[in-house]
N, C-alpha and C positions, 0 to 999 in steps of 0.2 A: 593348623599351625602355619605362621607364614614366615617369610625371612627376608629379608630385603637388605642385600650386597651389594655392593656396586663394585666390580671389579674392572679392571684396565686390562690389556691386552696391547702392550705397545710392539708396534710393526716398522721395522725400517726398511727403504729400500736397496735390494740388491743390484750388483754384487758387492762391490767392495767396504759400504759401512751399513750393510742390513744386517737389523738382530730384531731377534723378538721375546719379546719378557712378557712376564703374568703380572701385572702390579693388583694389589687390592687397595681400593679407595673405601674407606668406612663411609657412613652418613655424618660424618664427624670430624674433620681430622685430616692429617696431611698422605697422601698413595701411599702405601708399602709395599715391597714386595711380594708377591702373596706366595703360599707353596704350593707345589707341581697339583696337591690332591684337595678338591674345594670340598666340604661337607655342608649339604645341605642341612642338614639334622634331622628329627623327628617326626615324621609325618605321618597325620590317621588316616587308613586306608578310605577314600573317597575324599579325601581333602586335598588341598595343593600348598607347595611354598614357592613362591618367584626368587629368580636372583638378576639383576639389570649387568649383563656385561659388556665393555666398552672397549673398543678396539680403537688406538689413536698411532697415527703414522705421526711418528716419531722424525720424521729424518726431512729430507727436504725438496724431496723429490715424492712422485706421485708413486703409488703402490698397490696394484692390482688384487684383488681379494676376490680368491679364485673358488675358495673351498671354505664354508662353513656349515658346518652339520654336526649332530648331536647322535651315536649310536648307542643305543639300550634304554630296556622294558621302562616305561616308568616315565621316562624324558623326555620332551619336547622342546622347538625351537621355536621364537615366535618374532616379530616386528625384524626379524634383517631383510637389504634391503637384496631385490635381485638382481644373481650372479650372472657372471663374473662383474665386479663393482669396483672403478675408478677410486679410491682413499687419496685427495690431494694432499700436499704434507701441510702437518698439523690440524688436520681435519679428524673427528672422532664418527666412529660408527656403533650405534648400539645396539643391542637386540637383548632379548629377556628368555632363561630358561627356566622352565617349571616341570619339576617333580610333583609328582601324582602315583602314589605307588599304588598297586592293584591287590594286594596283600599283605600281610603286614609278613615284613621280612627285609633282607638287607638288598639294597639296590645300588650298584655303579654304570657308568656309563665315559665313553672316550667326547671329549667336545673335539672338532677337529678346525681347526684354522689355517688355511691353508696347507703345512708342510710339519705345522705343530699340534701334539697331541696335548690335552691336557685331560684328568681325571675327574668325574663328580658323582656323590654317591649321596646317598641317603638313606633312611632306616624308616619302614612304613610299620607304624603300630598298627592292632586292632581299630578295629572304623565300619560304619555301616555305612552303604552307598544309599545313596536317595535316588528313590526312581520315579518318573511320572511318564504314564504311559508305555513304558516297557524300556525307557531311555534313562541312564542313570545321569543327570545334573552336578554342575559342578557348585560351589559356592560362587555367588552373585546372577544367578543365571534369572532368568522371566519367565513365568509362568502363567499364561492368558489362559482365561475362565471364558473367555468367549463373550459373546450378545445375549440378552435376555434379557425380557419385557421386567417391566419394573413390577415388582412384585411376586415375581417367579423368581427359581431359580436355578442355578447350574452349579455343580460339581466335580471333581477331576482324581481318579483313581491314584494314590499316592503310596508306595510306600518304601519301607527300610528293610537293608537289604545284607547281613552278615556273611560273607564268603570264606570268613575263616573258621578255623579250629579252634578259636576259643572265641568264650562268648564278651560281647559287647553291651555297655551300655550307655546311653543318650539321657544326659541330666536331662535337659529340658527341650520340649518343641512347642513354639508359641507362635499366634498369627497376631499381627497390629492391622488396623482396618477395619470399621465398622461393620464395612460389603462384606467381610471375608471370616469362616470359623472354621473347626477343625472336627469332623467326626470319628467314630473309632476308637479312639485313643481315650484310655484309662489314664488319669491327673497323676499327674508325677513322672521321676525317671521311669525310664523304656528298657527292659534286658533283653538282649538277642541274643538265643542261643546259638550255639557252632549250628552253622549253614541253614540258620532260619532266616525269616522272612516276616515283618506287621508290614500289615497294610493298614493304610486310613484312606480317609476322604478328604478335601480342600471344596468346601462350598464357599459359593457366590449366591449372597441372599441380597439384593439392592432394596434399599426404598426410597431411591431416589435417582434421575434419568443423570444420566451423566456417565464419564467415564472414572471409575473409580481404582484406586492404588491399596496396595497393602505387604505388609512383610514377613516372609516365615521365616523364621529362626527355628534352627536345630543343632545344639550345643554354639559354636562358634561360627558356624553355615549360616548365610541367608541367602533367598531368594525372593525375587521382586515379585508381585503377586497382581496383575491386570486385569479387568474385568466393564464392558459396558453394557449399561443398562438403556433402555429407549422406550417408551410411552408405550402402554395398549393402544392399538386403533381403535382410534374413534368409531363408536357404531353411525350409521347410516342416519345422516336428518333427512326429517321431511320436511318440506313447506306445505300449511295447511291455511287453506283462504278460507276464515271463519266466515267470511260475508261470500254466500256462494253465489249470486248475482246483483252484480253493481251498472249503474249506468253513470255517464258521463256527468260531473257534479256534485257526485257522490262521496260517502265517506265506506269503506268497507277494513277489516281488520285482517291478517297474517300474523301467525304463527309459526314458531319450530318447536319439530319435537325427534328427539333421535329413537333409534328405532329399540333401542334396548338402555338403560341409565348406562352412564359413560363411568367408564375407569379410570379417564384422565385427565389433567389439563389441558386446556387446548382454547384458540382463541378463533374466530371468525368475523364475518358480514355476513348480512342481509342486505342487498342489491334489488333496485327498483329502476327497471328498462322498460322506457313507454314505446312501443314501436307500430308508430301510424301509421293506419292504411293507407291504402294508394300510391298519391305520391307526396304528401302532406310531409312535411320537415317535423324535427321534436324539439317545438319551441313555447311547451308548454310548461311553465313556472309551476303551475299548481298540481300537477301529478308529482307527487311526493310524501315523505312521511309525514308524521307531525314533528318530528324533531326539527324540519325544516329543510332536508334534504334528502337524498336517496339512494341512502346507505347508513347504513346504522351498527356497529360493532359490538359483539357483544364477547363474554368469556362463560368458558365451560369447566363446571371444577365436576370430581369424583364422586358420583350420585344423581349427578343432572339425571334428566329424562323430557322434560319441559324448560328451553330454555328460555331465561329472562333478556327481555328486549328491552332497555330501560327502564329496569324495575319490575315487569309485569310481564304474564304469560300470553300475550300478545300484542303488536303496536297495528294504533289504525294510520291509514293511506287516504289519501284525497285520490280519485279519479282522474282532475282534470278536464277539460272540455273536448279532447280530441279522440277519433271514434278509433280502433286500432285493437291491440295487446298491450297489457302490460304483464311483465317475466319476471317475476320475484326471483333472484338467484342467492341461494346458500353457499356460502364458500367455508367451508372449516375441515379440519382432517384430511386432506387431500380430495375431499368430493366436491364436486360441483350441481347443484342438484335444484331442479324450477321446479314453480309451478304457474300457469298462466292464468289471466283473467282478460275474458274477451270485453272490450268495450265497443256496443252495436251503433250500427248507425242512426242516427234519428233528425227527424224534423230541426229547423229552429226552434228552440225553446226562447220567450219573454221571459225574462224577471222581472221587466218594471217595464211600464208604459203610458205614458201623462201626456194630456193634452192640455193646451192653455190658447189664450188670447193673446197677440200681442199689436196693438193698434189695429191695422190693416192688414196682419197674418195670423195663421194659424200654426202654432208648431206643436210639431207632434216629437217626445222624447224616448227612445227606447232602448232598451239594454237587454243583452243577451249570449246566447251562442249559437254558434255553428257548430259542431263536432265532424263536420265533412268539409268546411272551411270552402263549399260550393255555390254560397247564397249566389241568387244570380239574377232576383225581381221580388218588387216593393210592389206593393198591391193596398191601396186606400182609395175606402167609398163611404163619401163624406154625406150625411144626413144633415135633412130640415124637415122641423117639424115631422120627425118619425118617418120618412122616407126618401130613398134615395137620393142625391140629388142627380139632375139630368149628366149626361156623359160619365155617367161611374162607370166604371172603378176608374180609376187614376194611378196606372200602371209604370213604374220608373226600373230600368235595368242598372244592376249593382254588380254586375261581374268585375268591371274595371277596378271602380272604388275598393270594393271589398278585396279583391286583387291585391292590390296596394295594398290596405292597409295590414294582412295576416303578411304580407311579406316581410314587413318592420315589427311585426308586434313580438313578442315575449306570452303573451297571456293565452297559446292555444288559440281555442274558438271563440276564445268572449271580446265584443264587439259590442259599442255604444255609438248613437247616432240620433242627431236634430235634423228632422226636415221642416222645413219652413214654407208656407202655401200661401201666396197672397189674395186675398179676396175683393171683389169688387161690388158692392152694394152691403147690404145690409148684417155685418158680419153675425151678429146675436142671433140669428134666425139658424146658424148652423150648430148644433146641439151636439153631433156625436162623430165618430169614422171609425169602418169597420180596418184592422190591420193584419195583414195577411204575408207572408213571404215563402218565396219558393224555393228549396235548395234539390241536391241531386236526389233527396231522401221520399222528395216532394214537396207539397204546399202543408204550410204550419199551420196550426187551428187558430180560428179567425179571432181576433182580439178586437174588441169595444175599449174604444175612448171615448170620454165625452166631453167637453170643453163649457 
């Protein structure tokens, strides 16, 4: 039961034109008078009613508010401001009393206002107190269920609480909120005998991560009802290099797999960090996925176990040409979690190597890589007629050139190159050249061209 008064309290200043009167202002309507003795009314025990009263200096001078306080069981004071407190004239000060009777029986109480007394009483019916936790709640109060994983859930010991001599009963107690339901409790009114006691339960069942709200109602009571929910963790990925040794060139495939099916949503990357040995820079284009780049995102719903990399339970990776590691990194659920794949040193490797004619030269075309980016001498021994010719091999250093050119390039170790030879006499008699190159790995296996 509630009640909402708005009473006045007018104060003048002393000595010679101070007075002080009780006016009551309805919600409605012009001040009156009010009389010396306020009746709250009828109150169920664990319930409250408010009343908002209003102290306005009257007079025209400022007036010192030295003393307000409320004595007896039942009554409280609430929002004055504190004392002692300046009231400049025609200034209002308010503050609100609330009855709450602790049994049902008849309750008064002295308001004191400075130097004047005024009466307030009220009459507490039979009432069940609501307790949680061993704390009895008043109407509008919050009631947090706490953290739990989505899909679990949490509970909070509740119950009703009769302290009088006769018995009580609660039409109805209902919870709103999907998160939130009520155990215990038989459908229908509640009867509590003289100085019993129900208990129930207040569970928090989530199926959804968030923070959820909800409302218990008990007769004309409610209370706010709080509760948050948060993802299972994510079980543990692995990165798994379905291709277990690759060389520089190459194509090899990665997978993820978590370490038990997952219970949650959740979202990630797969990361690809090429990190060359030595002292080689990472300016290799083609070490990357096939999506095109080196990193690829993927989502995790409830039952994963194997998760999809653009459609498919694993995506393939190009090598690239540069000799080093590359670090596959997993990022999802809070883990951070590689796996490595070594890419070894090697020789120059050819892809393509052509010889031709051109009037008075000879050029020789080749294409390749380096994966140690150390090439450092060109080595060709040019045949007639099936052997040698005199002063072979025909040895050229490449450290400068090649130098230069991996410092511009974008493409790792692959590296294309025309050398041109000019001949003197009879060029058709020169039939073939052996081609050769040396890098820190060593000399490359000997290549035939023939012209």
């Amino acid at each position: 039961m509630t009640a909402r008064v708005l009473l006045a309290l007018l104060l003048w200043t002393v000595p010679a034109i101070a007075q002080l009167q009780l006016f009551l202002a309805p919600p409605v309507g012009v001040e009156q008078i009010a009389p010396a003795i306020h009746d709250m009314g009828q109150v169920a025990v664990a319930e409250s009613a408010s009343v908002r009263f209003r102290i306005r200096n009257m007079g025209t001078a400022p007036v010192s508010l030295a003393y307000l306080y409320i004595a007896g069981s039942g009554f409280s004071v609430s929002g004055a401001p504190s004392l002692p407190y300046l009231v400049a004239a025609g200034v209002n000060v308010d503050f609100t009393v609330r009855f709450t009777p602790l049994n049902s029986s008849t309750y008064s109480a002295n308001l004191t206002i400075n130097s004047s007394s005024y009466i307030v009483r009220g009459t507490g019916l039979p009432g069940a107190a609501f307790r949680v936790n061993g704390e009895d709640l008043q109407s509008g109060a919050a009631i947090d269920l706490g953290r739990v994983e989505r899909g679990n859930s949490s509970s909070i010991a509740a119950s009703l609480v009769n302290a009088s001599s006769e018995a009580v009963t609660i039409g109805s107690i209902t919870v709103a909120g999907t998160a939130f339901s009520l155990a215990g409790l038989e459908p229908g009114p509640v009867t509590l005998k003289p100085t019993s006691t129900v208990s129930f339960e207040i569970r928090f069942n989530p199926s959804a991560s968030g923070i959820s709200t909800g409302l218990l109602t008990i007769d004309r009571r409610t209370f706010r009802l709080t509760g948050t929910a948060f993802e299972p963790p994510l079980p543990r990925p692995l990165v798994i290099i379905e291709t277990p040794a690759v060389r520089s060139a190459e194509q090899g495939r990665v997978s993820i797999r978590l370490a038990s099916p997952s219970k949650s949503f959740a979202k990630g990357q797969l990361r690809m960090e090429l990190r060359p040995a030595g002292r080689m820079t990472d300016n290799d284009a083609a070490a990357q996925f096939v999506n095109g780049s080196r990193s690829v995102a993927f989502d995790i719903s409830p039952g994963d176990e194997v998760i999809k990399l653009r459609g498919e339970n694993a995506i393939t990776f190009s090598t690239g040409t540069t000799a080093g590691t590359i670090v596959f990194v997993v990022e999802a659920g809070g883990f951070n979690e590689q796996a490595v794949v070594g890419i070894p040193a090697e020789q120059v490797r050819l892809d393509k190597a052509t010889g031709a004619r051109a009037g008075s030269s000879l050029e020789v075309t080749l294409a390749g890589f380096d994966n140690t980016r150390s090439l450092s001498e060109l080595s060709f021994t040019f045949y007639s007629n099936g052997q040698p010719m005199a002063g072979m091999p025909v040895k050229i250093s490449a450290t400068a050139d090649f130098g230069r050119w991996w410092s511009a390039s974008t493409l790792g170790g692959i590296f294309q190159l025309k050398a041109a030879f000019p001949v003197t006499g009879d060029i058709s008699k020169i039939t073939g050249v052996d081609m050769q190159m040396t890098s820190s790995s060593g000399p490359s296996a000997v290549q035939r061209i023939t012209f």
